[in-house]
C-alpha positions in Angstrom: -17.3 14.6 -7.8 -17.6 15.1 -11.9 -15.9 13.0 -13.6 -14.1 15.4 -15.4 -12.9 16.3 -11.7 -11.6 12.6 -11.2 -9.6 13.0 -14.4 -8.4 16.4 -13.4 -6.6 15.1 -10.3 -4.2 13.2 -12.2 -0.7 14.5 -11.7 1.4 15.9 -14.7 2.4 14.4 -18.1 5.6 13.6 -16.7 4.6 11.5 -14.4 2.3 9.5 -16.0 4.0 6.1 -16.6 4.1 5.5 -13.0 2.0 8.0 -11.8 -1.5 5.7 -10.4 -1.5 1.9 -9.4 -2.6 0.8 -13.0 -5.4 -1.3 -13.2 -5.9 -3.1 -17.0 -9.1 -4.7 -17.9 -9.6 -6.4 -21.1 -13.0 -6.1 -22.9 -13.2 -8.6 -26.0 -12.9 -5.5 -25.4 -10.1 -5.7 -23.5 -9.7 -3.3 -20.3 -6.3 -3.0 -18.7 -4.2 -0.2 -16.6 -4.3 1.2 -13.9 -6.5 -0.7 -11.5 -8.7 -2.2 -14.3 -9.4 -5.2 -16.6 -9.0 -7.0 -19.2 -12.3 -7.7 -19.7 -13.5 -10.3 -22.9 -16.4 -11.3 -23.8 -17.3 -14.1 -26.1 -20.4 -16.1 -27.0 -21.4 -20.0 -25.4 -22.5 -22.3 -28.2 -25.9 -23.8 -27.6 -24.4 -27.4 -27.8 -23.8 -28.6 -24.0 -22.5 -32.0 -25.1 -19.0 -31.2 -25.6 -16.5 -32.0 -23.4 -12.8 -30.2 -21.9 -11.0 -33.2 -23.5 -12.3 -33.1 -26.9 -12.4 -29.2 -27.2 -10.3 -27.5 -29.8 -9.6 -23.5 -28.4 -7.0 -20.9 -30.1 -3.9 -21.6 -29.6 -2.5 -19.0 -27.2 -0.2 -16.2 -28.8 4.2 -16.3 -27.7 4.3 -13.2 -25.8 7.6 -11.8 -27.0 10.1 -10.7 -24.0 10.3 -6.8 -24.3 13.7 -5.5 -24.5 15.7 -5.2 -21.3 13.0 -7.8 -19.6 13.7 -11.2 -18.5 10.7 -13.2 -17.8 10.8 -16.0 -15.4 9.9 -19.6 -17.4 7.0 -21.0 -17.2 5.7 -23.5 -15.5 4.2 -27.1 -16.9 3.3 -28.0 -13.4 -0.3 -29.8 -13.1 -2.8 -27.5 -11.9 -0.7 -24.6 -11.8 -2.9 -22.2 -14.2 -0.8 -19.0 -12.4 2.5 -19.9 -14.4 5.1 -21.2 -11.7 5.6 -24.3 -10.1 4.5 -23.9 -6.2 7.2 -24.1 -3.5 6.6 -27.2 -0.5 6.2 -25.2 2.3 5.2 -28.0 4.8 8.6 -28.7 4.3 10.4 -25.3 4.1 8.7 -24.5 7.2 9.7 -27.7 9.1 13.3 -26.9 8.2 13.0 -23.3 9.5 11.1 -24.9 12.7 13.6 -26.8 13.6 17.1 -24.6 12.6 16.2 -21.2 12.7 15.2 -18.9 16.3 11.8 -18.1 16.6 12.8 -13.8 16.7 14.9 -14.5 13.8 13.2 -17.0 11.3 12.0 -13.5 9.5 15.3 -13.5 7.6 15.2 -17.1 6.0 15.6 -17.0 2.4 18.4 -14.8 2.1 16.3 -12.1 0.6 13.3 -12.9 2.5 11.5 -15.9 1.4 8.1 -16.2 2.5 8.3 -13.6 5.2 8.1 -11.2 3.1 4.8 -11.0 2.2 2.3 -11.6 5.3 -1.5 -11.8 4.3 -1.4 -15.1 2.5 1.5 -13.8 0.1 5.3 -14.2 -0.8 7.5 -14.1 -3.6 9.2 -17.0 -5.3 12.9 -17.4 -6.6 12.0 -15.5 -10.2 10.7 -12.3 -8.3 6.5 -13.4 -9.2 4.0 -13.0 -6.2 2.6 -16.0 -5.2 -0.8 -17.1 -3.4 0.5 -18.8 -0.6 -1.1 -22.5 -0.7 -4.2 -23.3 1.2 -2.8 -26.5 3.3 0.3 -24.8 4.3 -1.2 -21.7 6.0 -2.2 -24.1 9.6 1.6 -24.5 9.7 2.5 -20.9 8.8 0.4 -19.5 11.3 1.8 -21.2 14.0 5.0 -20.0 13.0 3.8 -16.5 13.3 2.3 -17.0 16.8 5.8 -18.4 17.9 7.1 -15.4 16.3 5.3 -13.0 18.4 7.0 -11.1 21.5 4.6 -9.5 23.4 4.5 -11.4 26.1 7.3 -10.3 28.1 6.1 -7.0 28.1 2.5 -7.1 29.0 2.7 -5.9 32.6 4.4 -2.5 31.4 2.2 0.8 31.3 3.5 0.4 27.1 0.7 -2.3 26.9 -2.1 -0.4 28.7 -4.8 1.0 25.8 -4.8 4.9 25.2 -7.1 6.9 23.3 -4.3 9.5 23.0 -0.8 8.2 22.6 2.1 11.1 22.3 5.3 9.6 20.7 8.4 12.3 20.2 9.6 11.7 16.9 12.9 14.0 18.0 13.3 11.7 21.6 12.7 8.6 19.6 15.1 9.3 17.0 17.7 10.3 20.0 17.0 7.3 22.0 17.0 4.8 19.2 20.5 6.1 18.1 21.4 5.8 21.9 19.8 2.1 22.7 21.4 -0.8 24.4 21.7 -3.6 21.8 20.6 -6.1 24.9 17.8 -4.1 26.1 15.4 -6.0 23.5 12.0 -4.6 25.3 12.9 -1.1 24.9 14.2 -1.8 21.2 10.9 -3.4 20.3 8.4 -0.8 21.6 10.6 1.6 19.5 10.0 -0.9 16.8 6.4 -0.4 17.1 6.3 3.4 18.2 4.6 2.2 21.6 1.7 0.4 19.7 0.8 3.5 18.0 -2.3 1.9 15.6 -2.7 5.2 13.6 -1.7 8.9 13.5 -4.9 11.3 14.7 -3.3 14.3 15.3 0.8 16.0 14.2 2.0 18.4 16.7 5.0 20.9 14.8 7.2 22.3 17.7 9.4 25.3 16.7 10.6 27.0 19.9 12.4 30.7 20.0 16.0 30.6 19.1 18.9 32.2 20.5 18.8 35.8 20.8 22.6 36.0 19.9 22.8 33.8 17.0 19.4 34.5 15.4 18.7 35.6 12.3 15.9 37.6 13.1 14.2 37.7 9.8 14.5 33.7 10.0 11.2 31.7 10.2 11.7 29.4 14.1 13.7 26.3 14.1 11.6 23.1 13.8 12.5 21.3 17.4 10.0 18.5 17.3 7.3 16.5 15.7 5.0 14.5 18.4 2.6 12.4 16.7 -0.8 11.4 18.9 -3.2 8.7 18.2 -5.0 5.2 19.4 -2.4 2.6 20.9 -2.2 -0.2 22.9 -0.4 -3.6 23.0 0.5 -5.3 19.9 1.1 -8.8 18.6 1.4 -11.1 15.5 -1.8 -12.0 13.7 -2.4 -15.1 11.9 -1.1 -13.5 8.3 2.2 -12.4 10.3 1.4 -8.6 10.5 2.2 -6.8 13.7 -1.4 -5.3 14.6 -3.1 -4.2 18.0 -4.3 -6.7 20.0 -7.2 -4.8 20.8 -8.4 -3.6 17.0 -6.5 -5.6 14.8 -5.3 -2.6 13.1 -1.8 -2.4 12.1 0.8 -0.8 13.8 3.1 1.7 12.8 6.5 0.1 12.5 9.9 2.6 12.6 11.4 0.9 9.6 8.3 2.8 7.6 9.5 5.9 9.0 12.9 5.8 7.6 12.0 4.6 4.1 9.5 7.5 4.0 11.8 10.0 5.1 14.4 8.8 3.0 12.0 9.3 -0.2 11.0 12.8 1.1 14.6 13.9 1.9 15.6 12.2 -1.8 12.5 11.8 -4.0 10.7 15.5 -3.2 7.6 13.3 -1.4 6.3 11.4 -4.4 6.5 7.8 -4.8 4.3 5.0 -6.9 3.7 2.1 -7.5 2.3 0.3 -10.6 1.4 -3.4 -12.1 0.6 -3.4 -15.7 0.8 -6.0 -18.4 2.9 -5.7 -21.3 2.4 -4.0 -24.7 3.2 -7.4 -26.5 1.2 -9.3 -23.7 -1.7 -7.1 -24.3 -1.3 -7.3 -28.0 -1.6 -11.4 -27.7 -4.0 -11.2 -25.5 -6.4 -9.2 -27.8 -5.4 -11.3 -30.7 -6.4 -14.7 -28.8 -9.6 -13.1 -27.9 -10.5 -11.4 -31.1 -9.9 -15.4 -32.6 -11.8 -17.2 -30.3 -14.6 -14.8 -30.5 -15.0 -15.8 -34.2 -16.5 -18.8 -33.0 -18.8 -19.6 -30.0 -17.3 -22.0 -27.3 -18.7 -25.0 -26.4 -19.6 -26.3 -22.8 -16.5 -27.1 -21.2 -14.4 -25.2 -22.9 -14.3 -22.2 -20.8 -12.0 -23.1 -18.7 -9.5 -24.1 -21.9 -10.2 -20.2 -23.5 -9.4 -19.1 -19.8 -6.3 -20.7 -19.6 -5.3 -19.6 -23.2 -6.2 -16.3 -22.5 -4.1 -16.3 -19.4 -1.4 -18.0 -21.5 -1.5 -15.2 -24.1 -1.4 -11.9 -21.5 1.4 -13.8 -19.6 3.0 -11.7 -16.3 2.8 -8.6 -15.3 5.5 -6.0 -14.4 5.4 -4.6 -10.7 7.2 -1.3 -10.7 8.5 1.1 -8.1 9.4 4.2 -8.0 11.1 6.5 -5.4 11.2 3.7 -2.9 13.5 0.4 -1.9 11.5 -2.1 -3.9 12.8 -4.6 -1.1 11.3 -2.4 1.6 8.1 -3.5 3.5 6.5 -0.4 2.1 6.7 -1.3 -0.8 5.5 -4.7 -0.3 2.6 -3.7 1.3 1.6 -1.1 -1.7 2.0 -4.2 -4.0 -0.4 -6.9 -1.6 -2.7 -3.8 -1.0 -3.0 -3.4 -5.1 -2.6 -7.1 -5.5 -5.6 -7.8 -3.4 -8.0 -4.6 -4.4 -8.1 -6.3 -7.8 -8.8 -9.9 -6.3 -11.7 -7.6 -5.5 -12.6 -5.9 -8.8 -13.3 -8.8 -10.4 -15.1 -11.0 -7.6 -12.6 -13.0 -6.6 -12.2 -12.3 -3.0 -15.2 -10.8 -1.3 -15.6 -7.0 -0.8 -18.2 -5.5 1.6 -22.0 -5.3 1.9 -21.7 -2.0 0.5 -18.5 -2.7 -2.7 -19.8 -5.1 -4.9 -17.2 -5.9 -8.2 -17.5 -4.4 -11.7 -18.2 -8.1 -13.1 -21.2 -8.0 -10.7 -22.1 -4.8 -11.7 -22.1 -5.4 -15.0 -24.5 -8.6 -14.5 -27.0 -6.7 -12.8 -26.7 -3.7 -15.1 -27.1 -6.4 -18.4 -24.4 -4.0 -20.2 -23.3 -5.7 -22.9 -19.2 -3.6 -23.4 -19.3 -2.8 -26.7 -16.1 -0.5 -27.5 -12.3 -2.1 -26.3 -11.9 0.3 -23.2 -9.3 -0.2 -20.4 -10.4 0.1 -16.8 -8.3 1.9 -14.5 -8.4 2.4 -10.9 -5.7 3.4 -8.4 -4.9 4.5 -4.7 -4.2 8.0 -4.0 -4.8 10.5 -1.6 -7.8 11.3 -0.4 -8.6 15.0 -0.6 -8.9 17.5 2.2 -6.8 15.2 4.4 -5.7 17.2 6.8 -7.4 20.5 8.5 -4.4 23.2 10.1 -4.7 24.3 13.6 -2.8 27.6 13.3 -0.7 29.6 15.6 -2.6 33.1 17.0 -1.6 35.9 14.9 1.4 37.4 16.3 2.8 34.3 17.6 4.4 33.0 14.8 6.9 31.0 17.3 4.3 28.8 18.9 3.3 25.1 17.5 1.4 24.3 15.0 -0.9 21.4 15.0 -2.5 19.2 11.4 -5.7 17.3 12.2 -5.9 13.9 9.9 -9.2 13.2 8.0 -10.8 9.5 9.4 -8.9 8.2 6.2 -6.0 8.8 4.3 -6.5 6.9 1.0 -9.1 7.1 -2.3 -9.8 5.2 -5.0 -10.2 7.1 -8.3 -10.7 5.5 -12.2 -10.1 6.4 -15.4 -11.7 4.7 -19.0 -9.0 4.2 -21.6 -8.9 2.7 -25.1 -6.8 -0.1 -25.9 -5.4 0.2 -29.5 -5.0 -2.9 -32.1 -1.0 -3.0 -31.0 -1.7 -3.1 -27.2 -1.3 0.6 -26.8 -2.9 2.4 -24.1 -4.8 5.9 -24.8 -6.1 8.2 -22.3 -9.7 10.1 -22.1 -9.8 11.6 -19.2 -13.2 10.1 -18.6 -14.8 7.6 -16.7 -18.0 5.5 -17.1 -20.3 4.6 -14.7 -19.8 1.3 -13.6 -16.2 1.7 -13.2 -16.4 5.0 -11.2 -18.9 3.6 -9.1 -16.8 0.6 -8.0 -13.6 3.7 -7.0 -16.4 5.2 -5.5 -17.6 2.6 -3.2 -14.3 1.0 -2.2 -13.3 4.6 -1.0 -16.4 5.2 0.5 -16.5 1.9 2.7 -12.5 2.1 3.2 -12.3 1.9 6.8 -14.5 -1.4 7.1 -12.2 -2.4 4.0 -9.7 -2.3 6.6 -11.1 -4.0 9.1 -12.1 -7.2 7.0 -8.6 -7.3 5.4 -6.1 -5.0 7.7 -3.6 -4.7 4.7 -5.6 -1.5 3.7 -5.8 0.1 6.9 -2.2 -0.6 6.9 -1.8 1.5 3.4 -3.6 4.3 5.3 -0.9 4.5 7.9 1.4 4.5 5.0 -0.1 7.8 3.7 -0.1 9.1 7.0 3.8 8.8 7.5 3.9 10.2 4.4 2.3 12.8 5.0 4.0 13.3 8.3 7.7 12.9 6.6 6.2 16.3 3.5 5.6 18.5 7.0 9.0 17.4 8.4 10.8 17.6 5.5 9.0 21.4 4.5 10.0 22.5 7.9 13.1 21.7 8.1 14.1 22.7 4.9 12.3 26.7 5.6 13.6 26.7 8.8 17.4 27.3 9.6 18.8 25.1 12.3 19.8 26.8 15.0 20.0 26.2 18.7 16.5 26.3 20.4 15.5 27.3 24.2 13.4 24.0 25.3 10.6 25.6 27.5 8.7 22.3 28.5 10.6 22.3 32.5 10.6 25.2 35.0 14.5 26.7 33.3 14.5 27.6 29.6 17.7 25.5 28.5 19.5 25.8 25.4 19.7 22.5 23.3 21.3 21.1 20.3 19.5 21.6 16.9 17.1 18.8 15.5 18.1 17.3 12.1 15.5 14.7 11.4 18.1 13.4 8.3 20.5 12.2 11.0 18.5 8.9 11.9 19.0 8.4 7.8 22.9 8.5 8.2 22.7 6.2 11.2 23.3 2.1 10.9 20.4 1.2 9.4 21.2 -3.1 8.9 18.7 -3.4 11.5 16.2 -2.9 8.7 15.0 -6.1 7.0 14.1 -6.3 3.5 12.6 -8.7 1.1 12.8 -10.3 -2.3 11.2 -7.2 -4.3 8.1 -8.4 -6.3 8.8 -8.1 -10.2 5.8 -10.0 -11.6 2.4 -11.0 -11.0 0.5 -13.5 -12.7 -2.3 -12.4 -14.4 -5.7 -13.4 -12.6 -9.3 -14.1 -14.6 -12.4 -14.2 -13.4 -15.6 -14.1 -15.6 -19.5 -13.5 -15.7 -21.8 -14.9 -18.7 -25.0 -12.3 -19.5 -27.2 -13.2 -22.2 -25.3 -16.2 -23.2 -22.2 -14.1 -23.8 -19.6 -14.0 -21.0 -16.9 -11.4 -20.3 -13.8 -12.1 -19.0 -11.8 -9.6 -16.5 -8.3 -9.3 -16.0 -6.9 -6.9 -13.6 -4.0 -4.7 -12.6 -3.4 -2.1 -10.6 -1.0 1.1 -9.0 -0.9 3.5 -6.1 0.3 7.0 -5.9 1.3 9.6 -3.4 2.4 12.9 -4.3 3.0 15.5 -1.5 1.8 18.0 -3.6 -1.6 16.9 -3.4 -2.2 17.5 -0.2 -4.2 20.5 -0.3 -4.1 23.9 1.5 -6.1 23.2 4.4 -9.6 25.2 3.6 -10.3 25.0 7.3 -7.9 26.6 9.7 -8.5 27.1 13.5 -7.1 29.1 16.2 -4.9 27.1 18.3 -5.9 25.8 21.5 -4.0 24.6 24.4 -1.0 23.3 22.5 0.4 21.6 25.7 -2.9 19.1 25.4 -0.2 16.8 23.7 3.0 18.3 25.2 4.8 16.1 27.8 4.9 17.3 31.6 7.9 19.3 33.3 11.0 17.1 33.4 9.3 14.2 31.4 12.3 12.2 30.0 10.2 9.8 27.5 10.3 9.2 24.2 5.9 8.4 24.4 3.3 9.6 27.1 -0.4 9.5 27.1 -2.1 12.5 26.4 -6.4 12.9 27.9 -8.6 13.3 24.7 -9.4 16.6 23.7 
């Protein structure tokens, strides 16, 4: 792809605060938005005698508070270089241990405490995202196996492996509204879509409508969704996400499903997410590093110009839009961000084949010379989905989408940073930093093997995608009574509205403590004698109206592959692999 074309696929002007996961990256130079850096650089003095205690750095510059904005204080807590101090969880977890139910400790904290973020996670009082630390995770883990409730299950045909899982999204809706509070098994495979792992295939059921009611110049009713795909048993993994037991991969979770129908029903399909530091934060931050740059540092004193940089750039905002920022989907676009740039800048490993920019930019020996602004951010991928179409003539029958073996992109961007902190677009992107979007999407699915929050994003864009068919459907389509044809009678039943399950009780979804800030994280590489200091951000996107008109369309074949058998009363069934 040009990179003029990765500019192009940037949605319109009016979307554009929000519009891509931000990543910021600050070059002494300083590099910062939408998935970048901040990236620095500055020059080691060829003294080596000096030590951190007798060092003398620039003093870091007061970020002021923006208007409207409350930051959370800081923290003077010894060893602390994120900002706040950390909570005791040996003991927090002890108390919930020995007070709370193992099915129910999920909901400690009020607003959820540290179960809201599983993959090392959670967010404190002040709304920051926290690393959870090292010595408590034993502990925590534990918890999450006590957690898990598989086990009384396990003889059911729910917990045999399928290649080709079927779940009715019209039966589960029906039976969900319908369930016996005390019939916990049945509630949790409906929980967990009968260990559904990922969505292959979307079946679109319209059925013929009454002859005597019918509008005739009407398009069919939509009667059903069945989605088909890997599944298997489930359980809790070590980080406290509900996964298959066989693959690891996450599961697909019902309380996903509602939020994303909610924001296609409401929001029109588009949704973002975005971390970015503030205009004055930036500002400081350049100012601190055009200062110390004056100067060359001294051995020992690069971990004091870290932490003064650090100092100066202070939080960043986490903002969402078009979804609950409590919501687990939303918590999992911020870890997913959250952790891509842990990546960017080498500070959790990537793959044999996604290496950081930092790295890059060692082995490269590119000296940044202009202040540019490194952006990458999730989206989706193109060509997604491939349409199975009815025959001609038969405009009543199913229709049936195909998903691509992954949902999700990287893409990047190269933007200035102006003297007051200020963004500016160019529609370009260099080469490093295109190349580091380029191999992240490229290696996605091992991405999500080594850390399952990313194949757990995927499914996100998936439901998503699933919830823009539903919601187009429904909305073209008037409701009217359909003939069900799948048993030996043709009976009339009652119209499908998939909005209903959104005017249900829905307590029985848990939320979260939103994440409002994250602490800025530095990482840096010397080349030359000269070492550059990264920063990142980042932001995620979906917009329905990227999902392409499918340029490959088929006839149809054998849409009863994935329909249930005559007088099957299931919500799920297991389809043979075609």
């Amino acid at each position: 792809m040009s990179q003029r074309g990765v500019a192009d696929r940037r949605v319109d002007s009016s979307w554009r605060p929000m519009s891509q996961w931000r990543a910021i990256t600050a070059v002494l130079t300083l590099s910062c938005a939408m998935c970048g850096f901040l990236l620095c650089s500055f020059t080691q003095a060829q003294t080596e005698s000096a030590s951190e205690t007798s060092i003398t750095r620039p003093k870091p510059y007061a970020q002021a508070t923006p208007v409207g904005d409350v930051l959370p204080p800081r923290s003077t807590a010894p060893g602390n270089r994120g900002g706040a101090a950390q909570a005791d969880f040996d003991t927090l977890i002890d108390l919930i241990e020995t007070t709370i139910a193992p099915d129910t400790w999920e909901t400690v904290g009020g607003e959820g405490a540290i179960s809201g973020f599983p993959g090392g996670v959670y967010v404190d009082p002040a709304g920051v995202l926290r690393q959870i630390p090292e010595a408590s995770v034993p502990k925590l883990e534990q918890l999450w196996q006590r957690a898990a409730r598989t086990s009384h299950w396990t003889g059911e045909p729910v917990a045999n492996p399928s290649p080709l899982r079927c779940v009715s999204l019209r039966a589960l809706h029906e039976a969900w509204l319908n369930r016996n509070p005390a019939d916990t098994e049945s509630i949790d495979q409906m929980l967990h879509l009968a260990g559904l792992e990922r969505i292959d295939r979307v079946l679109l059921a319209r059925h013929r409508i009454n002859e005597d009611t019918a509008d005739s110049n009407a398009p069919p009713a939509l009667d059903d969704v069945v989605l088909a795909g890997p599944a298997g048993p489930w359980t809790v993994d070590r980080q406290g996400r509900h996964v298959s037991k066989r693959t690891g991969r996450p599961v697909l979770r019902l309380e996903d499903w509602v939020h994303l129908l909610r924001n296609a029903e409401q929001q029109n399909g588009r949704y973002t997410c975005s971390i970015t530091p503030t205009d004055t934060g930036l500002a400081a931050a350049q100012r601190y590093a055009t200062e110390a740059a004056a100067r060359p540092l001294r051995a020992g004193q690069r971990r004091s110009y870290l932490d003064g940089l650090r100092e100066s750039l202070g939080l960043q905002r986490v903002e969402i839009q078009g979804l609950d920022p409590n919501s687990r989907v939303a918590r999992v676009l911020v870890e997913a961000d959250h952790h891509m740039k842990k990546i960017g800048i080498g500070l959790e490993p990537g793959t044999d084949r996604v290496t950081s920019y930092l790295d890059r930019l060692v082995e490269s020996r590119r000296i940044p010379q202009s202040m540019d602004i490194l952006r990458w951010w999730f989206t989706l991928a193109p060509d997604v989905v491939t349409l199975n179409r009815p025959p001609k003539g038969d405009e009543t029958s199913s229709s049936e989408y195909l998903f691509a073996k992954q949902a999700v992109q990287v893409l990047s961007e190269n933007e200035l940073l102006s003297e007051r902190g200020e963004r500016v677009h160019t529609g370009t992107s260099d080469e490093l930093t295109a190349r580091f979007a380029q191999e992240f999407t490229a290696d996605f699915a091992e991405l999500g093997r080594k850390y399952p929050v990313y194949a757990d994003l995927d499914n996100l864009f998936r439901w998503s995608i699933v919830a823009a068919l539903v919601h187009q459907s429904t909305a073209n389509s008037h409701a009217m009574p359909s003939t069900s044809t799948t048993g030996s009678d043709a009976t009339p039943r009652s119209p499908w509205t998939p909005a209903e399950l959104l005017r249900s009780d829905l307590t029985w979804i848990q939320t979260a403590r939103a994440a409002r800030w994250v602490p800025s994280i530095i990482n840096d590489r010397s080349i030359d004698r000269r070492q550059f200091v990264a920063v990142v951000s980042g932001g995620v996107q979906f917009d329905h109206s990227q999902i392409p008109t499918p340029a490959t369309e088929k006839t149809f074949r054998k849409p009863s592959d994935l329909a249930p058998t005559a007088g099957h009363a299931n919500w799920w069934w297991d389809a043979a692999s075609r």
